[in-house]
BALUMZA-755167 format. One record per residue (C-alpha): residue number from 1; residue in three letters; chain; x negated, y negated, z. Coordinates in steps of 0.1 Angstrom, whole numbers, plus 5000, padded with zeros to 4 digits. Each point is the difference from the previous one (the first is absolute). Layout:
! BALUMZA-755167
   k   r c   xx   yy   zz
 NUM ALA A    X    Y    Z
...
***
This chain:
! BALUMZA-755167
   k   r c   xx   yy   zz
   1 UNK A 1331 6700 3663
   2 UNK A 5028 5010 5022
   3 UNK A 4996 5003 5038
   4 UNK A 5001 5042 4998
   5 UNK A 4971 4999 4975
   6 UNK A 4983 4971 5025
   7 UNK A 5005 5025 5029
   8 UNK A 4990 5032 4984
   9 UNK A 4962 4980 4992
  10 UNK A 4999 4984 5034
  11 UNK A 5004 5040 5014
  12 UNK A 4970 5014 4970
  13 UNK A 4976 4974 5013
  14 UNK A 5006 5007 5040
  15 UNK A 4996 5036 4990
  16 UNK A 4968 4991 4983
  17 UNK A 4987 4978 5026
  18 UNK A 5005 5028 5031
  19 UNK A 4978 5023 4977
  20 UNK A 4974 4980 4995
  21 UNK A 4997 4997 5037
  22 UNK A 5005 5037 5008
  23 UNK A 4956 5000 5004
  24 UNK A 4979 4980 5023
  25 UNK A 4963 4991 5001
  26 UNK A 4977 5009 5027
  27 UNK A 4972 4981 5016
  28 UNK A 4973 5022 5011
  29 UNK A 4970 4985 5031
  30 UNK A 4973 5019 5015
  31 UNK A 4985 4995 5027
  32 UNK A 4974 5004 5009
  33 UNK A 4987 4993 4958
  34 UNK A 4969 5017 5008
  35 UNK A 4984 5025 5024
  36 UNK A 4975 5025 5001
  37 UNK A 4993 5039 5007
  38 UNK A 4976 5026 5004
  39 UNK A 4998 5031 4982
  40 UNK A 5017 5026 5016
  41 UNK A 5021 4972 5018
  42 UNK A 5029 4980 4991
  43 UNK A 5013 4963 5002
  44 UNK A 5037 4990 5004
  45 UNK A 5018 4966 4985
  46 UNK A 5037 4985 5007
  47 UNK A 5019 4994 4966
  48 UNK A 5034 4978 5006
  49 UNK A 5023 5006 4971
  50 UNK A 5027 4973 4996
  51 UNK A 5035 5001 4975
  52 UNK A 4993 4964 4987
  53 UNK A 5031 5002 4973
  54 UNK A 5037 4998 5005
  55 UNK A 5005 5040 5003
  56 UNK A 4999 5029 5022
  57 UNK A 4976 5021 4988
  58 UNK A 4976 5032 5004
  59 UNK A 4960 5000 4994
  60 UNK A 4978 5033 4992
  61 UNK A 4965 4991 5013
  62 UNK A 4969 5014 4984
  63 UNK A 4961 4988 4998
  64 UNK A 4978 5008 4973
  65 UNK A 4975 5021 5019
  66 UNK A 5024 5026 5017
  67 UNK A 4972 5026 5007
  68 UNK A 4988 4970 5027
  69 UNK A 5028 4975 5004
  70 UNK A 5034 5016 5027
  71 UNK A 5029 4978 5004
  72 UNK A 5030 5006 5023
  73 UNK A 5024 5000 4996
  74 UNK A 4998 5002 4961
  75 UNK A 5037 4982 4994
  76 UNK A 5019 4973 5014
  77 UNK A 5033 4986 4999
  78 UNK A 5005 4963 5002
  79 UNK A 5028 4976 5001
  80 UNK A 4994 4966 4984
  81 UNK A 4973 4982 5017
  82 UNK A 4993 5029 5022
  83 UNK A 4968 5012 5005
  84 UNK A 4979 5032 5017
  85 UNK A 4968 5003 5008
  86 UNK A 4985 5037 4993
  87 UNK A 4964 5020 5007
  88 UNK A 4974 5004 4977
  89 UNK A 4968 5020 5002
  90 UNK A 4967 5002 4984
  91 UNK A 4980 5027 5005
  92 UNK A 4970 5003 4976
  93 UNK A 4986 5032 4978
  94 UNK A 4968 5018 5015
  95 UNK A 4983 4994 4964
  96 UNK A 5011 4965 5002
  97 UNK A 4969 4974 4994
  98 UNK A 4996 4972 5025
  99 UNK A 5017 4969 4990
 100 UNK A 5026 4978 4998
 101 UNK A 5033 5012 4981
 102 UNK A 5036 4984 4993
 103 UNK A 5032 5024 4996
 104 UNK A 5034 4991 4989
 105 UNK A 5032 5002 5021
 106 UNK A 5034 4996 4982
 107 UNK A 5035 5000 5004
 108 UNK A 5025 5011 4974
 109 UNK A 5034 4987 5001
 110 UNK A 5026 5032 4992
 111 UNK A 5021 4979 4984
 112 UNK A 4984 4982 4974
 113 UNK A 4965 5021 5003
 114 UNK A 4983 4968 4999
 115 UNK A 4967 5003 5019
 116 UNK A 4983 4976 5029
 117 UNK A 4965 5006 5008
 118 UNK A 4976 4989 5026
 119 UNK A 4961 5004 5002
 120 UNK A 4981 5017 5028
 121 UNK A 4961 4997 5006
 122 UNK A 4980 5025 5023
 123 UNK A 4964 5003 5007
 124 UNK A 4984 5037 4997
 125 UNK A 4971 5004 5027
 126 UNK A 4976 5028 4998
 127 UNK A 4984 5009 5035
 128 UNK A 4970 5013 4986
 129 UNK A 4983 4985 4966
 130 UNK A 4963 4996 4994
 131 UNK A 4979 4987 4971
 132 UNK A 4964 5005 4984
 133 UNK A 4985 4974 4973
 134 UNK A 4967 5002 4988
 135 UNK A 4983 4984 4971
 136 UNK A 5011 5021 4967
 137 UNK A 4971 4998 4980
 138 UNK A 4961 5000 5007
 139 UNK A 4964 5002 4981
 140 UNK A 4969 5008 5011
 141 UNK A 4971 5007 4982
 142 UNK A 4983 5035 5000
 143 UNK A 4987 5012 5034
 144 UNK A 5017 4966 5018
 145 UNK A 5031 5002 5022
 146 UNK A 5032 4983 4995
 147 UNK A 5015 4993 5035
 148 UNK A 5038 4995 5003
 149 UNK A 5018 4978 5023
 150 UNK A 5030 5023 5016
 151 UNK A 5027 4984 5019
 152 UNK A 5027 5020 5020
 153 UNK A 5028 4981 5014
 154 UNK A 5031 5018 5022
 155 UNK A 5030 4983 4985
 156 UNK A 5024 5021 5020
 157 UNK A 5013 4989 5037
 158 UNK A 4983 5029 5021
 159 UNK A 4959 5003 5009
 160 UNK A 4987 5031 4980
 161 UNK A 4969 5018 4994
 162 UNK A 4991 5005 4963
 163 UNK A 4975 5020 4980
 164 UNK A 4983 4983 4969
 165 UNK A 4987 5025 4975
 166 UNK A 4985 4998 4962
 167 UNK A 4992 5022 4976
 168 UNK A 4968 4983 4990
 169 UNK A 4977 4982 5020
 170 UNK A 4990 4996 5038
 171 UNK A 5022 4980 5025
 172 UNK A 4986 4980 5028
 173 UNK A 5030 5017 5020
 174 UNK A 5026 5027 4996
 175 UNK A 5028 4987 5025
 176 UNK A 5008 4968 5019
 177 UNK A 5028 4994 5024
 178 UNK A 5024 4969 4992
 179 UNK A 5021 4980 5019
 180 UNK A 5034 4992 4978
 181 UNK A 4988 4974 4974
 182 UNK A 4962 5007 5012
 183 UNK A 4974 4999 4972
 184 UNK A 4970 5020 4998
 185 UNK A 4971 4995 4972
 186 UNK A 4974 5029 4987
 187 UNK A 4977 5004 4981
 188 UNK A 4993 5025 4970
 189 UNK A 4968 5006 4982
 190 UNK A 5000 5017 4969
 191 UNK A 4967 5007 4976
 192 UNK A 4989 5019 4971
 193 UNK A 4968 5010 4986
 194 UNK A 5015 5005 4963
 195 UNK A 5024 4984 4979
 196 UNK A 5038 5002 5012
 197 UNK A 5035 4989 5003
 198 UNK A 5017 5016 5022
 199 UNK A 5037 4991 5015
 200 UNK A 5005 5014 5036
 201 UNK A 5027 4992 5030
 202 UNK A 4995 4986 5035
 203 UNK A 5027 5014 5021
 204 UNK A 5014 4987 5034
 205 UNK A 5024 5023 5020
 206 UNK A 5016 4998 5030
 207 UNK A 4992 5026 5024
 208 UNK A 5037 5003 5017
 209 UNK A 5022 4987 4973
 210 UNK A 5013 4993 4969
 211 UNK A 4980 4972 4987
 212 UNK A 4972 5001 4971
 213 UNK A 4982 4981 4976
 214 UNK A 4981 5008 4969
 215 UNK A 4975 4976 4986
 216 UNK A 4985 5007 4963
 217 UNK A 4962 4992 4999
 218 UNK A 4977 5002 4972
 219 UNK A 4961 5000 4996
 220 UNK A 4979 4997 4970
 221 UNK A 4963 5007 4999
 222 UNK A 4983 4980 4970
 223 UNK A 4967 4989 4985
 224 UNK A 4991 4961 5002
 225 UNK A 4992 4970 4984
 226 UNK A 5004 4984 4965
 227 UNK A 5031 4992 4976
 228 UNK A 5011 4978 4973
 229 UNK A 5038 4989 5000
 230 UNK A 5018 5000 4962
 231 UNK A 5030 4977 4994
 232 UNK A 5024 5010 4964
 233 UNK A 5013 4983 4977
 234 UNK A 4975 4976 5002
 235 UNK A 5028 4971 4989
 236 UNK A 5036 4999 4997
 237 UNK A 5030 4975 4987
 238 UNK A 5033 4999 5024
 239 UNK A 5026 4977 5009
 240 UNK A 4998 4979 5034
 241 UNK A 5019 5022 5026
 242 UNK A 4999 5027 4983
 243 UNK A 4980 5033 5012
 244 UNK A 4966 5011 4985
 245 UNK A 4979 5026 5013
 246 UNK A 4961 5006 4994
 247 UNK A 4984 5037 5006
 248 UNK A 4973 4994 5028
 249 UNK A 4975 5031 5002
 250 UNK A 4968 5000 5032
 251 UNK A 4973 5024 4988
 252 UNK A 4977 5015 5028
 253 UNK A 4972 5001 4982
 254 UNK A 4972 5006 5033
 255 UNK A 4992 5036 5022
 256 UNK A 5025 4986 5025
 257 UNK A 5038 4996 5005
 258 UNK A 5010 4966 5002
 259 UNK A 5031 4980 5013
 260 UNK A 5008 4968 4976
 261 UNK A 5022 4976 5013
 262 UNK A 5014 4983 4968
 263 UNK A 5010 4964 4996
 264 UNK A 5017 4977 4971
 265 UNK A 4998 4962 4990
 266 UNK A 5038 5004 4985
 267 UNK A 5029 5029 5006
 268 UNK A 5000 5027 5019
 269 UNK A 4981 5033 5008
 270 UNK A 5025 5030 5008
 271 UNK A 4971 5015 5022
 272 UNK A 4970 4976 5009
 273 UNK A 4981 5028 5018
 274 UNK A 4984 5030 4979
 275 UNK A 4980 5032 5013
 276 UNK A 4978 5009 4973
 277 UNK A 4981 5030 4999
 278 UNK A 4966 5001 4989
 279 UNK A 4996 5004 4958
 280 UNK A 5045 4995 5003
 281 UNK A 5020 4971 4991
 282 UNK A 5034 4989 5013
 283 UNK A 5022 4976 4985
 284 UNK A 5027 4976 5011
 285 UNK A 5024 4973 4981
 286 UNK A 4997 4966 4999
 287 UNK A 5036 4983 4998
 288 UNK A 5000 4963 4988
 289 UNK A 5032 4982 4999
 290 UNK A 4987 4963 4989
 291 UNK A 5020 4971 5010
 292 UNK A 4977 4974 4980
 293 UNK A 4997 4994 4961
 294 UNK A 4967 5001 4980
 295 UNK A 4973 5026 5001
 296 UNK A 4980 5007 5033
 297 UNK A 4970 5022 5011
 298 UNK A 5004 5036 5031
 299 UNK A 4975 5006 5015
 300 UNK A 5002 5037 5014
 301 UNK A 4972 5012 5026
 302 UNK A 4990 5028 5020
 303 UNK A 4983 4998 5033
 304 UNK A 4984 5034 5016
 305 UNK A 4964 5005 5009
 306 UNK A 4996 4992 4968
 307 UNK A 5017 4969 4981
 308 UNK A 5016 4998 4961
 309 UNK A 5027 4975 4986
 310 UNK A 5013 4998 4966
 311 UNK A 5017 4971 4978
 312 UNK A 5027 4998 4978
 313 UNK A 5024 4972 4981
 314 UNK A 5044 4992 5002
 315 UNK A 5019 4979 4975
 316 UNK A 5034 4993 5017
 317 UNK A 5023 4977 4983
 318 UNK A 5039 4991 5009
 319 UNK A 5022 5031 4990
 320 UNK A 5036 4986 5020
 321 UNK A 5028 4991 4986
 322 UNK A 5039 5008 5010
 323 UNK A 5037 4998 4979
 324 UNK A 5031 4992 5023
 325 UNK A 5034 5004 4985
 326 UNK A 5031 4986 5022
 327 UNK A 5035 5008 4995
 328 UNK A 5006 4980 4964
 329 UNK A 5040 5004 5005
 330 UNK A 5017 4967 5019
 331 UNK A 5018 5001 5033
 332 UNK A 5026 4983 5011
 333 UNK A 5011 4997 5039
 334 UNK A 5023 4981 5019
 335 UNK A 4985 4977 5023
 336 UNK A 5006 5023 5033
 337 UNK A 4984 5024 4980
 338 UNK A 4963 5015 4994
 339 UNK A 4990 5022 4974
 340 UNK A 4963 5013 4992
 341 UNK A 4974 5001 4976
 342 UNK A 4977 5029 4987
 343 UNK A 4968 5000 4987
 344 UNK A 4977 5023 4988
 345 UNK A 4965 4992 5008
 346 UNK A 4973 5022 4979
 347 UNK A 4959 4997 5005
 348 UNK A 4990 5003 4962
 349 UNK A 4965 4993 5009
 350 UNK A 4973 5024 5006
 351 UNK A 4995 4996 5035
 352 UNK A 5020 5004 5035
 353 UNK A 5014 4963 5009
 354 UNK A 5018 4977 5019
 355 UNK A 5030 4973 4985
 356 UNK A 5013 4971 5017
 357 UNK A 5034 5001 4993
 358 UNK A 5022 4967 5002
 359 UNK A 5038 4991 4989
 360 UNK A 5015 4969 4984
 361 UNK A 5031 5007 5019
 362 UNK A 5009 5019 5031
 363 UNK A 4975 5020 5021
 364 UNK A 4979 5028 4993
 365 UNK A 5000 5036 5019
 366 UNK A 4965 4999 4999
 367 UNK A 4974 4976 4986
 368 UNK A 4974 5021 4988
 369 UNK A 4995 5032 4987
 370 UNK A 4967 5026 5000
 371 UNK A 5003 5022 4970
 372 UNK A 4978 5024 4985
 373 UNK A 4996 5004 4960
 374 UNK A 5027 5009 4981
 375 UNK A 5021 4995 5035
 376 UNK A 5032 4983 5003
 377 UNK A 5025 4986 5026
 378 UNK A 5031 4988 5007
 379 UNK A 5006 4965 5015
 380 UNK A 5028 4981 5009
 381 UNK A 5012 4965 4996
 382 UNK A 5024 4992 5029
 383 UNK A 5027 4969 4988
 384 UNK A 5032 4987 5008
 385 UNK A 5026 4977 5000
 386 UNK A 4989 4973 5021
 387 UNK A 4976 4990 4968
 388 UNK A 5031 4976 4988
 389 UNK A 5029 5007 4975
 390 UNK A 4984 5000 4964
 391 UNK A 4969 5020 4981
 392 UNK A 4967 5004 5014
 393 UNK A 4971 5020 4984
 394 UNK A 4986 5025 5022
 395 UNK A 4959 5006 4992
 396 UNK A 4978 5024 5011
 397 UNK A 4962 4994 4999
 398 UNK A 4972 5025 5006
 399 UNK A 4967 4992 5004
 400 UNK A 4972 5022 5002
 401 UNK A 4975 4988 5030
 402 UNK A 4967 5009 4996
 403 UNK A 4990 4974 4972
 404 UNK A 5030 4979 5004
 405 UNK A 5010 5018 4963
 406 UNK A 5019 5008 4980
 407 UNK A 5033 4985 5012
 408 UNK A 5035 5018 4985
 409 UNK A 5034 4990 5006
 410 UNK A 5034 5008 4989
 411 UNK A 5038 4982 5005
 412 UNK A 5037 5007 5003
 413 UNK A 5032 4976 5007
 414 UNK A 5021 4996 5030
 415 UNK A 5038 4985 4996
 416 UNK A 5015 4990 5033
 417 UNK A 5033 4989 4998
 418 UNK A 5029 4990 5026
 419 UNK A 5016 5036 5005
 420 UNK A 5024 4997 5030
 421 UNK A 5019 4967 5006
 422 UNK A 5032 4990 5013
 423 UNK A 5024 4969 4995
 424 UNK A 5033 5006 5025
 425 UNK A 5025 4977 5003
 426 UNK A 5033 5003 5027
 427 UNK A 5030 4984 4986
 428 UNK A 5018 4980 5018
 429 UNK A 4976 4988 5027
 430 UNK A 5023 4991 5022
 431 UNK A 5039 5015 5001
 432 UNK A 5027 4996 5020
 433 UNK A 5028 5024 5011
 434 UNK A 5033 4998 5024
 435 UNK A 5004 5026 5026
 436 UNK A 5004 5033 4987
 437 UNK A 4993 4987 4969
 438 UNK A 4968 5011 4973
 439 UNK A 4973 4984 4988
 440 UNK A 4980 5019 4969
 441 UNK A 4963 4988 4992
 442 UNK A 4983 5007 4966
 443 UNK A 4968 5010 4998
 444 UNK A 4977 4993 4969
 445 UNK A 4973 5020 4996
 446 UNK A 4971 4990 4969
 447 UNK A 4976 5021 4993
 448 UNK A 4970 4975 4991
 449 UNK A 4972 5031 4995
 450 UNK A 4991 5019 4974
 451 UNK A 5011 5032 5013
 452 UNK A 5031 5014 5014
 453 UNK A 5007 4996 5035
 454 UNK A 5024 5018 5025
 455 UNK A 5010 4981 5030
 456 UNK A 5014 5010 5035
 457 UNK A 5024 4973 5011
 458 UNK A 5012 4994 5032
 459 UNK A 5011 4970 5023
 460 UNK A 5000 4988 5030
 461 UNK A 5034 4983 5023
 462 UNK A 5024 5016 5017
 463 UNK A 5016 5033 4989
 464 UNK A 5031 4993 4984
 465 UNK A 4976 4989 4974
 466 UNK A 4983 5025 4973
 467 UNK A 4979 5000 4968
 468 UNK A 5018 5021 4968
 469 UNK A 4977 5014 4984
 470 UNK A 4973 5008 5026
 471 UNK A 4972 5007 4968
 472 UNK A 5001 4991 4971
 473 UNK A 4977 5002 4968
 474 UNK A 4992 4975 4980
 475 UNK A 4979 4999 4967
 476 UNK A 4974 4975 4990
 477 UNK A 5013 4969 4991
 478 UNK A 5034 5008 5007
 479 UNK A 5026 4991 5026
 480 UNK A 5022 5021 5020
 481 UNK A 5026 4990 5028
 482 UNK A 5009 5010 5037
 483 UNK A 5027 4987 5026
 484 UNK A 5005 4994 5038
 485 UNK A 5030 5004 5015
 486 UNK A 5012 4986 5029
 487 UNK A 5034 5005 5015
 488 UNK A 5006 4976 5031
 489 UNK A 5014 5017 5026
 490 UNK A 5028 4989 5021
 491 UNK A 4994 4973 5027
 492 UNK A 4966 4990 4983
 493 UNK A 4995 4962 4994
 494 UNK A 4967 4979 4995
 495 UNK A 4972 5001 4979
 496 UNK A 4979 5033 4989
 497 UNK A 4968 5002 4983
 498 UNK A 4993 5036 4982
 499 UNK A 4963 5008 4980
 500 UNK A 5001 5020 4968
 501 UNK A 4968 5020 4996
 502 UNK A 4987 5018 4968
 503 UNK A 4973 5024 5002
 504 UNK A 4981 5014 4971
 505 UNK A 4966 5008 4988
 506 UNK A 4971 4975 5012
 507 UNK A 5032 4970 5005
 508 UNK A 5023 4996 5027
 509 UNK A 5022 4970 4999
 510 UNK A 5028 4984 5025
 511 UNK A 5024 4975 5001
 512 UNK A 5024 4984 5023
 513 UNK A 5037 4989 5000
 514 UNK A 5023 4989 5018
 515 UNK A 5038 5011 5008
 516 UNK A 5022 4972 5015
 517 UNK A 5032 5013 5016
 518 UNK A 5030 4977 5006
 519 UNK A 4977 4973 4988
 520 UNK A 4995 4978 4972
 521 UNK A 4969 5000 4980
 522 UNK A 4987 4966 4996
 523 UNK A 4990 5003 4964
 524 UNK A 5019 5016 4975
 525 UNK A 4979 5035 4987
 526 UNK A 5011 5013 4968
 527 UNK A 4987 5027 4979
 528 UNK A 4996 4992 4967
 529 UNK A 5016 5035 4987
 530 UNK A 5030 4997 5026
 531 UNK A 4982 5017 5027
 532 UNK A 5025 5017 5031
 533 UNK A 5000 4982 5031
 534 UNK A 5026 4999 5031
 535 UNK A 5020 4977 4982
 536 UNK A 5014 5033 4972
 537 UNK A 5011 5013 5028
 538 UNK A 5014 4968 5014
 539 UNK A 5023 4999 4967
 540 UNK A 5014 5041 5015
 541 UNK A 5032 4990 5014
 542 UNK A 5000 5001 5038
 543 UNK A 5037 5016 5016
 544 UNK A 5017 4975 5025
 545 UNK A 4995 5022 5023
 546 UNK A 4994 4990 5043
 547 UNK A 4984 5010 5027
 548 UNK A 4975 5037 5000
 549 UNK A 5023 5010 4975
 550 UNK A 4993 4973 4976
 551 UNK A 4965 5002 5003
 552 UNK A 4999 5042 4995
 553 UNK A 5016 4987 4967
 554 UNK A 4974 4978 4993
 555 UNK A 4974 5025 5003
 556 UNK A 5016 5023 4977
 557 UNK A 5006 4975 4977
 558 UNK A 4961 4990 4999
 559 UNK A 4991 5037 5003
 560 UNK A 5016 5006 4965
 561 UNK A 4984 4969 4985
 562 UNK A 4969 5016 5006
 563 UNK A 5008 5034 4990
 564 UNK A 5013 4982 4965
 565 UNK A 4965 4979 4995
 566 UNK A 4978 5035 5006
 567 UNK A 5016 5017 4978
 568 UNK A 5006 4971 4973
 569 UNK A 4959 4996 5004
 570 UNK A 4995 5040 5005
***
């Protein structure tokens, strides 16, 4: 490659470098990261925005909630590790709920559009809030009361007076005054002299504000006491973990409504409390996941005024099993390298389990896996290099853990072989040149890998010395060669010591020789394949030339030496 082509690449990249740095990232604080307002208030925050790249650039701010969030000014220009600190603002809708919210701040560069975003948290407070709670559900018989307990608690920040009304029923008091987070209790009695279920709404209001509550009630009159409790099918088959679910039915069989509290020996209820009606039935589910073999006996019963229970039989037996497949296609690294594994782990069973996972070689991303039937996931095996150059099997085993069984597994292979290595040699390793005279080294460069290589070269000594090529490439198992030059100037005597380095993938290698001007080298060095030293040039004929003008020939006579070895080895 001639030097116009060299300088015409040297002038693409430095064009392509000063683009890529035409855009600069931004880092975004807040302070403060949280804060709170009122409704019908505002909060304010500090955001610093700083040009953390190598550019001047321009940033657009925005936040994600711009009906609430203000931010001024809403663009900045910053130089390269410039920053500015700008206002932002909360202020909260009126039909905002009390709470806690986050909103997003971000800066977007103009130049690259790339986007930088920082989170904000604020605090919504209400001045005026109250709440009414009451039990949801009562029975009485015919003719009896049913008395709720009503509790009414000012959750706002200001003392208030507030009415308490319902639909249905007498209240032991229509208003009570409240301090801010006060709590006041009632009572309300409700009756009826026939059957009924009736719904009806106990309302708290605030007498000078916004604040309300609304708290659903209901009431059921009944006839009391007798019953009988069914449980269907009476048996069932299913595999351990798995879900089975039995029909549970209370029968009020008596003149009086009854409350049954219902209770299991095994699984769960989805309701364990039933109002039943006299001459009604209500019915629930009984969900039994068994996590035992063999065949057991549920008990179901129901306890009112009146007392049933009911029995029934399970068979459960051991319905897991699992298939793993890893990767079946060998790998093979170098040993800076790491590579990964994946496996498909499948529940084939019947029920929702867990599998203990575990590798041969390398590590796991997880070691155990929850899957439902028919379910499958992903895993990976984790493995590298630093296992040793050679084949090694790579096994994954599942094992499903409620019984300890069944236990799957599943294999690949791993190659790790030595991928980037370097054998340099510097020849001579010690030189010698007169005064304004050359000395040229040879550099050998083996590849020993098993892949190809490109190295950087460079050296280190004074600077009338230089490394030609400064990269080259160099294929697996193959050798390629470099030189130093080193052209002693005039007036330089003594002894000079210069490092060749070579740089490539995952090796760097150096070595060190030595350059002895006007003196002899006490052992003879001689390349095998007739390597150039100070003494070619020391064979140049010298002009008989004295004084500054004899040594300017000199020079020029060493000066074309060189030029003659680069271009016989270029």
């Amino acid at each position: 490659m001639n030097l116009h082509n060299k300088l015409g690449l040297l002038t693409a990249a430095l064009v392509l470098i000063s683009g890529l740095v035409s855009a600069s990232p931004a880092a975004l604080n807040l302070f403060p990261e949280s804060s709170s307002a009122r409704i019908d208030s505002f909060t304010s925050y500090e955001l610093e925005v700083e040009n953390t790249g190598p550019a001047k650039d321009v940033y657009e701010l925005s936040s994600s909630s711009p009906a609430e969030v203000t931010i001024a000014p809403q663009k900045t220009e910053l130089e390269p590790g410039e920053s500015e600190t700008v206002n932002v603002w909360f202020n909260p809708r009126t039909d905002r709920d009390e709470g806690t919210y986050t909103f997003q701040l971000t800066a977007e560069s103009r130049a690259s559009g790339d986007r930088f975003s920082e989170t904000g948290n604020v605090e919504v407070i209400k001045d005026h809030q109250v709440e009414v709670s009451a039990e949801e559900s009562k029975t009485a018989c015919l003719g009896q009361k049913a008395v709720y307990t009503v509790e009414v608690e000012n959750t706002g920040i200001q003392p208030e007076e507030f009415s308490v009304t319902s639909d249905f029923g007498e209240l032991s008091r229509n208003s009570v005054n409240l301090e801010d987070g006060e709590t006041a209790e009632l009572t309300l009695e409700v009756s009826s002299d026939s059957p009924a279920e009736r719904n009806f709404q106990v309302v708290t209001a605030s007498k000078t504000s916004y604040a309300q509550d609304i708290q659903n009630v209901q009431f059921n009159a009944e006839e009391c006491w007798n019953s009988e409790v069914s449980v269907t099918p009476e048996s069932q088959e299913t595999a351990a973990g798995t879900q089975t679910e039995y029909e549970v039915t209370a029968r009020n069989l008596g003149t009086k409504a009854d409350e049954f509290t219902l209770e299991t020996t095994e699984g769960k209820l989805l309701e364990t409390s039933l109002d039943v009606p006299a001459g009604a039935t209500r019915s629930t589910t009984l969900v039994v996941r068994p996590g035992e073999l063999g065949s057991r006996e549920i008990t179901v019963s129901a306890t009112g005024t009146s007392e049933s229970s009911n029995t029934v039989s399970l068979n459960s037996y051991n319905g897991m099993d699992s298939e793993i497949n890893l990767e079946r296609e060998a790998r093979t690294i170098c040993e800076d390298e790491s590579t990964t594994f994946t496996a498909e782990v499948e529940n084939t069973g019947e029920a929702l389990e867990s599998f203990n996972l575990e590798a041969s070689t390398g590590e796991l991303q997880t070691s155990e896996v929850e899957l439902a039937p028919g379910e499958s996931q992903e895993v990976e095996v984790n493995t590298s290099g630093d296992l040793g150059i050679g084949k090694h099997e790579v096994g994954l085993t599942a094992t499903a853990t409620t019984f300890g069984e069944p236990v799957k597994s599943s294999a690949s292979t791993l190659t790790v072989e030595n991928c980037w290595d370097l054998d340099m040699q510097v020849i001579p390793e010690v030189a010698s040149a007169g005064e304004n005279k050359s000395a040229i080294y040879k550099i050998r460069l083996n590849n020993t890998g098993t892949e190809e290589n490109t190295y950087e070269l460079s050296k280190e000594g004074p600077e009338w010395t230089s490394v030609k090529p400064e990269e080259v490439t160099v294929p697996a198992g193959e050798t390629e060669t470099a030189y130093i030059y080193a052209g002693v100037p005039f007036q330089k005597k003594g002894e000079v010591k210069i490092t060749a380095k070579a740089n490539g993938t995952e090796v760097e290698k150096s070595k060190k020789v030595k350059l002895l001007i006007e003196k002899d080298v006490e052992e003879s060095i001689e390349d095998e394949r007739n390597e150039l030293t100070g003494g070619f040039f020391d064979q140049v004929p010298s002009p008989n030339l004295e004084g500054e003008t004899g040594k300017v020939g000199i020079a020029m006579t060493a000066g074309a030496a060189i030029t003659a070895a680069v271009l016989f080895f270029f």
